[in-house]
N, C-alpha and C positions, 0 to 999 in steps of 0.2 A: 490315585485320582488327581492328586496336588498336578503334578506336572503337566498332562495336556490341559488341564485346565488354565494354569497359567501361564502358556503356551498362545493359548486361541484370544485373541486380539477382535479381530472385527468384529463387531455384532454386537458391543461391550458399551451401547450405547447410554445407557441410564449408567452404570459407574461413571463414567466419562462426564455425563452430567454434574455428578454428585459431586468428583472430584471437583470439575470447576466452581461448581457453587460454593463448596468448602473452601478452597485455596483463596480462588481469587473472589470471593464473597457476591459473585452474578447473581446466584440463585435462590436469594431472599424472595424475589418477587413472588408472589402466589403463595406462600410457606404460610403465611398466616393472611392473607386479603381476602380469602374467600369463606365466607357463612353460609351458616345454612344448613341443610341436609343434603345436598346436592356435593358429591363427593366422585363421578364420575361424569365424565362427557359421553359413554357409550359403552360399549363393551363387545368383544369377538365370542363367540360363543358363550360360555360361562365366565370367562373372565371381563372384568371391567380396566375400563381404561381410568386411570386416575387423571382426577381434575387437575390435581397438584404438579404431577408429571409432564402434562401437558404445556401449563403455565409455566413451570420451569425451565423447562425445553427450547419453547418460544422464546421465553427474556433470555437466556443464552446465547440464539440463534443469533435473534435482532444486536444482543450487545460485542458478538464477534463481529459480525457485518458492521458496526458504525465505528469499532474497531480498526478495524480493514483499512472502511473510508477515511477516517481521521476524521468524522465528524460524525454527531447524533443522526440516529435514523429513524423518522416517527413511525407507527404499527400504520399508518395509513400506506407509508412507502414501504416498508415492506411486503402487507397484501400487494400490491402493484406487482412487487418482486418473486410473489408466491411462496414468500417462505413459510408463513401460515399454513400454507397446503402441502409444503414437503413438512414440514413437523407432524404432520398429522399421519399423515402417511405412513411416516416412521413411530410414530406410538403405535399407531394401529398395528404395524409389524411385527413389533414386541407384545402387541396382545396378544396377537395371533400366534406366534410361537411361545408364549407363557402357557397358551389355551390347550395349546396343543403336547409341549411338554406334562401338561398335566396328565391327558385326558391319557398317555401311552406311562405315566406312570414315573418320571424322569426325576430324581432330584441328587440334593447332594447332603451329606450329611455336617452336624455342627462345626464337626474340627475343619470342616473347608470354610463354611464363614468364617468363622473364628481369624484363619490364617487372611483372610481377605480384610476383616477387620484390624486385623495389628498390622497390614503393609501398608493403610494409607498415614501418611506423615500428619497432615491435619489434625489426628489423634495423639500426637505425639506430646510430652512434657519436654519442660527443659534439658534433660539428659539425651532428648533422644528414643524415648522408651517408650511405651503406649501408657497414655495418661487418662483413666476410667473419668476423671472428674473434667478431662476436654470434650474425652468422648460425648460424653451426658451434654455437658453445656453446648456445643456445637451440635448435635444432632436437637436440641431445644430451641436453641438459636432458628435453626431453618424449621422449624415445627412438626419436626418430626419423631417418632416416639424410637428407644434401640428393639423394639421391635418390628414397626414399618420397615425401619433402614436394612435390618440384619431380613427381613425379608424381602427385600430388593435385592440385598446380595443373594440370595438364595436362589432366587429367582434369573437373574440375571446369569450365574456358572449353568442351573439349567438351559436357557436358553444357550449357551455357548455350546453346551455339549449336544444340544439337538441340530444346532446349525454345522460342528462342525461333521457328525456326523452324514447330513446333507451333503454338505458340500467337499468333504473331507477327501474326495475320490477327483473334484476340480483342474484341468489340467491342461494347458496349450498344445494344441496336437502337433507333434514333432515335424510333419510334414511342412501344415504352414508357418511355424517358428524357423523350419531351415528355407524354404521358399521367400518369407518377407525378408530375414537376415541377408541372403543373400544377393536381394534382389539391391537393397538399402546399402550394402560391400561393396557393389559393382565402380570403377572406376574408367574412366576414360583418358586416352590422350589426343591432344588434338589442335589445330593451329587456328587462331584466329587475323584476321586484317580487319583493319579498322578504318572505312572509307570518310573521309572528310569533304566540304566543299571544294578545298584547292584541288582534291582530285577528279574534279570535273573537266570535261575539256575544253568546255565553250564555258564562258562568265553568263551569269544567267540574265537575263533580259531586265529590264525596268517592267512591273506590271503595267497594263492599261486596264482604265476604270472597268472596262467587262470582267477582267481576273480579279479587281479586288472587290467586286461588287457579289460577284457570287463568293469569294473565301467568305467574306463580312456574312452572307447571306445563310452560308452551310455553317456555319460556327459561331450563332448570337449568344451562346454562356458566356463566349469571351471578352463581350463586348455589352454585357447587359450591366445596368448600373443596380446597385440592392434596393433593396424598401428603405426607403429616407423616413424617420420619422421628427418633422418638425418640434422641436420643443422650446417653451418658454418657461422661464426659472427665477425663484429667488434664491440670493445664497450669502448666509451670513458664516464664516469662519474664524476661527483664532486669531490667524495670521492678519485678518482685515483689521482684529483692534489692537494687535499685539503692541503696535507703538505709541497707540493713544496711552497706554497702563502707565500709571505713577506706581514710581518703587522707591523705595528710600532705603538705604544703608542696613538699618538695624534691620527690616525682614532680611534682607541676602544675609546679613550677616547669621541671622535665625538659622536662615534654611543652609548655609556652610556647615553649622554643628548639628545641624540633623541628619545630613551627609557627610561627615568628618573621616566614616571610616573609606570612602570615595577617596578624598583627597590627603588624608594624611596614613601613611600605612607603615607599621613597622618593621624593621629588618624579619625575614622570613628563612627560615630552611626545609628543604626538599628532605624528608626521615620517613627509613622504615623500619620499626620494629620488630622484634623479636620476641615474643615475652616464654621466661621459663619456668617449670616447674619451682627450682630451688635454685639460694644461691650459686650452689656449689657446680650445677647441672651447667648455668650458665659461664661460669668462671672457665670453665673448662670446655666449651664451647669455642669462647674466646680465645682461648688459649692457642688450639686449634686453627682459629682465622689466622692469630698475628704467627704463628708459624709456617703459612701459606699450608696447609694439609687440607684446609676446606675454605672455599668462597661462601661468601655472607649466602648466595643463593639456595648453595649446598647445605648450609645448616637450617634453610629454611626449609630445604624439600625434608628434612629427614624427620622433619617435626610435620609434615602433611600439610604443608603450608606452599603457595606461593610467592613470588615478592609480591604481585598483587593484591593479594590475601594480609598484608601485612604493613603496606603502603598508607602511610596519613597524607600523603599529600605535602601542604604548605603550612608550616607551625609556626607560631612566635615560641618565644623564649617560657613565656608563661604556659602558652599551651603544655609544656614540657612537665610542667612541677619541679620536684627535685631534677630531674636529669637534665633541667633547660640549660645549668651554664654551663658543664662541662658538652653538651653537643654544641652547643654555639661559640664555644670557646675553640673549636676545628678551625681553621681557616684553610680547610681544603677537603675533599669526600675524605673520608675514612667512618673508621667501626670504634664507639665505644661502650664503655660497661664493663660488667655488670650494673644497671641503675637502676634505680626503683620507676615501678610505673602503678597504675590504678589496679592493672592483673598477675604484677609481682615481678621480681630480678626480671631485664630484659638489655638486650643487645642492640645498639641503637646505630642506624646506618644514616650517617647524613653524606645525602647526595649532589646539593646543591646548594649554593648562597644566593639569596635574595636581598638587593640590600632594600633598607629603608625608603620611602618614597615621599617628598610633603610636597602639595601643590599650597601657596600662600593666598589668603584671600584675596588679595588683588590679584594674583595671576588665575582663581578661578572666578572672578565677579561677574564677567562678560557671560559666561556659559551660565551660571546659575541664573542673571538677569534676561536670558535670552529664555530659561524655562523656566521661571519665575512669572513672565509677563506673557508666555503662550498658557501657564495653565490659571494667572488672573482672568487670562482673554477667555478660555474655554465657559469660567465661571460665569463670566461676564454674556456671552452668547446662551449659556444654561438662565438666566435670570431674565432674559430678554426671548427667550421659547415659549413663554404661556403667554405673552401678551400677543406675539405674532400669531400662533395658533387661534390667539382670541377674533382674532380681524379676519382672521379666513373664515373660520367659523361663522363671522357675521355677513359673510357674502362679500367681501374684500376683495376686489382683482388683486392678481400678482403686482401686476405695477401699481396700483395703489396700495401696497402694502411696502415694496418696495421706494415709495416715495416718501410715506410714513415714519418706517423705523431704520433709512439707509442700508437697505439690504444691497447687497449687489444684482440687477436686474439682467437679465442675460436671453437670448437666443440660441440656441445650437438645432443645426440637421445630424442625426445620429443614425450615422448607417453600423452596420453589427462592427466592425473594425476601428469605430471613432475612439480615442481613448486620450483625446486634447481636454485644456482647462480644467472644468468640473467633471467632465467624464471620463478624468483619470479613477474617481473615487466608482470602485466594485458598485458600491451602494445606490451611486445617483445612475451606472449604467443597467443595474437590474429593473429601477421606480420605472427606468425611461423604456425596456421594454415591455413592461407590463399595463403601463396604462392606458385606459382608452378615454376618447373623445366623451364620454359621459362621465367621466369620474371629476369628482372636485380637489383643489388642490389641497395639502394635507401636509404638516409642519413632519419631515422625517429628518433620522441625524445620519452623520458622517462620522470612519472612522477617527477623525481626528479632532472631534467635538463639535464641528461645524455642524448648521441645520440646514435644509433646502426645502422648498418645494418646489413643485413643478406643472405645467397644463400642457394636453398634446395638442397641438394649434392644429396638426391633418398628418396624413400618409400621403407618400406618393409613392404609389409601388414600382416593384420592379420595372425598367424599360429600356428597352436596348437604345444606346446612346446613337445620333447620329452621325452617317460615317464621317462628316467632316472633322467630329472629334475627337472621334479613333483613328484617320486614318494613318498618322503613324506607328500604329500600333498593330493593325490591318497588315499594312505592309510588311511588318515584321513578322506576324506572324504565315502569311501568303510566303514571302524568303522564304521560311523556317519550312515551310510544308512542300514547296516546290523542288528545294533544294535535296532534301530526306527522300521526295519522290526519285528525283532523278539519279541519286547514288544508288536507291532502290534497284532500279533497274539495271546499271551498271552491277548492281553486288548480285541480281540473278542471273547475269550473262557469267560471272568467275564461278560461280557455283554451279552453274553449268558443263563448264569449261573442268574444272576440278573432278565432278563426277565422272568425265570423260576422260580423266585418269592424268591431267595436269597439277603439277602440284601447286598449291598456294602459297607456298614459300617462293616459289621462283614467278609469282605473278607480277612482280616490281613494285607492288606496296609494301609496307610496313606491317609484318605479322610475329604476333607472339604463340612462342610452344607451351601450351600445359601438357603434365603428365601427369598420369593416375590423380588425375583430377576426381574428386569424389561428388557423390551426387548435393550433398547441402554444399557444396563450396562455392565462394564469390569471386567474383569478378571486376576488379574497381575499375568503376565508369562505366560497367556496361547494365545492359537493365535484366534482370534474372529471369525475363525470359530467353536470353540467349542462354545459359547453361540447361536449361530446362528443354530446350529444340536439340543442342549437343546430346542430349541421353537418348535423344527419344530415336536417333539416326541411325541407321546401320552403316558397316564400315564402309570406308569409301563414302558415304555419303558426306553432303554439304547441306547449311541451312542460312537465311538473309535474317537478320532481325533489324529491326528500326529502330535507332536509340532518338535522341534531344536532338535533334540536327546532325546526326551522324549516322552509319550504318555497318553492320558488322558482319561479315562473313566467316562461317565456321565452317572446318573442312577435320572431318570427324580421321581420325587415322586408326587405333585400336582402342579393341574394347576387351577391358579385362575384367576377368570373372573374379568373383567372391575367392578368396585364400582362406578354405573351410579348415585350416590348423594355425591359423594367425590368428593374434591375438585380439584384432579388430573386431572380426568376425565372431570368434567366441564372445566379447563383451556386446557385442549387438545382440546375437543370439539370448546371451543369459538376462539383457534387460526386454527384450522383446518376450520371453518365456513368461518373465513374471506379468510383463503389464499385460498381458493378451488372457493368463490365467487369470490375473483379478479381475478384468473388464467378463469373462464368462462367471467366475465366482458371482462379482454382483449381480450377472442378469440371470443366473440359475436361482440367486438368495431371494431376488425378486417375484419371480414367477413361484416359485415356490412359497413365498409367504403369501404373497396373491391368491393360490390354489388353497391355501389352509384358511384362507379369511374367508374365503367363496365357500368351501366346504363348512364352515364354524356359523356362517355367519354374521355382516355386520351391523352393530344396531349405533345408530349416535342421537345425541341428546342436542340439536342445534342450537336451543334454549341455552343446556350448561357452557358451550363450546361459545356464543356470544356473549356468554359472562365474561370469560376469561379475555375475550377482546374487547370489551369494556375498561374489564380495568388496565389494559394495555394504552389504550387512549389519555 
């Protein structure tokens, strides 16, 4: 029973949990936060859905996803995202096949937990080995008893063994596996020309205002200006009092030895280690290198090591202990040893010299006085933020508050692309889209210690500018469009002309040959709708596309089939087999667990299930 059990994979949902909660420590959440007697959210027939499960699941979910994003994700944005509702979904799943593995009699016996239990690592001791006294403490830690746990695993190989028997028969029907491989194989050859303006025959006209008043008129996106939102600001920063700041000798001198190891660095070498059991193991290791019969690398693979496995990096002399003078006594890479280290006789590879480095207080004054007197400023702008908050507070306009305490007073229009002055800082362009014409202004900071506030003086929405202030831009793009028109039609008269059995190579323009051009393949400089009109042709055929001011003519030559004993072919086939089989697996797993929740029954607890979002908040 070992083996397809540890075989079947998907469906392995709650280990998967467990594991991560154990490894990487996610799934504390919920393990002890929840009281009471409330110990389920619902249940599928006779089985219940655990409250704990659920909660655990969810913190997992939301902390892969903010994961992902590289930033926190609150439980409000991810209801927004539904992951709430797929978590749910999927316990209910697993109740429903617990419910159901029960009810037909399914389980597995101790020596299958047992092996489940000694393969997760989490349990393991220093040696390596299963450690009863981790086990206990980690399974305590997440608040669960080795009986809950070891009935999760029990539970969960059942559920494997019912799914995979469901689904165990699964399979992509060979017909549409060789139909989509083939069709995905297919390549083409075929010539393309590339019409340009010079290959026009007549130079095109100067517009009159009738042509540019209707392009202006059929194409106002191009020409509409965005929502302005007027804003008025205070803005106090570092940099504004950084040169007022008195600084005297002895602080830079202070803050030199508090960064010393900054400016003064000691000779350094690049070493990697070796460490061995006994002296003698290693002596004769060594022996070995300086005979040339093994590389330092070679004596590390045979001890299961890598060099990176074995790498310190950048050592002073001291780092070394005893071994530091004779490695530092090298004055070129080489191997020595046998020497003593922290984990006994070892082989010491130095790979690099570093020398020494000092920068002298006067050669570093300037930079410490430069961030000396930005981070007095920062304090200085911190000490000077409750009293400007104070004056808003008491109904203070911006400019008299500005007049007050020397702020800097400022105006900007802020369309979504403005990113000048203050509205380089993220922070003052997020205040400036968010706020409206009733809000009061409000002391916020900046990332560089600065404060701002700000009032929205009005909107003036979108509106198409008038032509006199587009119209060289009008014109340009009326060129752009007349120009693309008229090769247009030129490029339908050759592809006319082509299909009528002229070739496009002898048409007097400039054309490139592809062959067995495949269907994902690009094109530089043309827009992917020309390879995409190229498949769709029959031979002989021709197709126009319209690129940026240019136009392309494709004149299709052969079309070649799928090579069903290439190797292509095979490897599209064998990745199409699987993904078409799992994409049926999941929606057979689905429907199926579907059918056994509808047949079982579902009951939930809205009550318990808004706990558990509760303490998610």
């Amino acid at each position: 029973m070992s083996n397809p059990l540890r075989s079947k994979k998907r469906g392995s949902m709650i280990i998967w949990i467990l594991v991560g909660m154990l490894v990487l420590g996610l799934g504390g959440f919920g393990a002890r936060n929840f009281g009471g007697s409330v110990r389920a959210i619902g249940s599928v027939g006779d089985t219940d859905i655990d409250l704990r499960d659920y909660a655990r699941t969810l913190n997992r979910e939301i902390s892969a996803f903010s994961a992902q994003l590289g930033q926190p994700v609150s439980f409000a944005q991810a209801q927004s995202l539904g992951i709430d509702r797929s978590v749910l979904a999927r316990v209910i799943s697993s109740a429903a096949l617990d419910n159901e593995a029960d009810r037909i009699g399914i389980s597995v016996g101790d020596e299958e937990v047992r092996r489940r239990v000694l393969a997760f690592d989490a349990f393991a001791g220093l040696d390596g080995s299963f450690d009863r006294d981790a086990y206990a403490l980690t399974l305590r830690q997440e608040g669960l008893s080795e009986a809950e746990f070891e009935g999760k695993l029990r539970d969960e190989a059942a559920r494997t063994l019912l799914q995979g028997a469901a689904l165990g028969g699964t399979a992509a029907p060979d017909a549409l596996v060789d139909r989509v491989a083939a069709w995905l194989t297919e390549t083409r050859s075929f010539t393309v020309a590339e019409l340009i303006a010079s290959d026009l025959a007549e130079t095109l006209p100067e517009p009159d205002e009738a042509a540019l008043m209707a392009y202006y008129e059929a194409h106002p996106d191009d020409f509409t200006r965005p929502e302005i939102r007027r804003i008025s600001y205070i803005w106090l920063s570092p940099d504004m009092l950084a040169d007022d700041v008195q600084l005297d000798d002895e602080a830079l001198s202070a803050a030199y030895q508090e960064r010393i190891d900054d400016y003064v660095t000691p000779e350094r070498r690049l070493v990697e280690r070796l460490v061995y059991p006994d002296e003698a193991t290693a002596a004769s290791a060594k022996a070995r290198y300086d005979a040339g019969e093994a590389t330092f690398e070679a004596l590390a693979a045979e001890r299961g090591l890598a060099l990176a496995d074995i790498d310190m990096g950048e050592v002073t002399e001291a780092d070394l202990g005893g071994a530091g003078e004779a490695v530092f006594a090298l004055d070129a890479p080489g191997v020595v040893g046998p020497l003593p280290s922290d984990l006994g006789p070892a082989l010491y590879a130095m790979n690099g010299i570093l020398e020494a480095r000092e920068i002298a207080f006067e050669d570093a004054r300037a930079d410490l006085a430069t961030e000396a007197a930005l981070d007095r400023a920062r304090r200085l702008v911190a000490d000077q933020s409750d009293g400007i908050e104070d004056l808003l507070a008491g109904g203070a306009t911006l400019e008299e508050v500005a007049e007050d305490t020397g702020m800097e007073f400022g105006q900007i229009e802020m369309a979504p692309d403005t990113d000048e002055g203050i509205a380089a800082y993220t922070g003052f362009r997020d205040a400036a889209r968010e706020v409206t014409e009733t809000d009061f202004p409000t002391l916020a900071g900046l990332d560089d210690g600065g404060v701002f506030a700000l009032r929205l003086d009005g909107i003036d929405p979108p509106a198409l500018r008038p032509l006199a202030e587009v119209r060289d831009a009008v014109i340009e793009g009326w060129t752009k469009a007349e120009t693309t028109a008229r090769l247009a039609a030129m490029g339908e008269e050759i592809a006319a002309r082509v299909e009528a059995g002229e070739d496009l190579a002898a048409s007097g323009f400039v054309t490139t040959r592809y062959d067995e051009f495949a269907r994902d393949g690009h094109i530089d400089g043309a827009p992917p709708a020309l390879a995409e009109r190229v498949f769709k042709l029959d031979e002989g055929g021709a197709a126009v596309v319209e690129g940026d001011g240019v136009v392309f003519v494709a004149a299709l030559g052969d079309i070649h089939k799928a090579e069903r004993d290439g190797a292509e072919f095979k490897a599209t086939r064998a990745a199409l087999a699987t993904q078409i089989g799992q994409s049926l697996a999941q929606d057979m797993f689905q429907l199926y667990t579907q059918a056994l929740s509808a047949e079982a029954g579902i009951r939930l607890d809205q009550s318990a299930v808004n706990a558990v979002h509760a303490q998610m908040n």
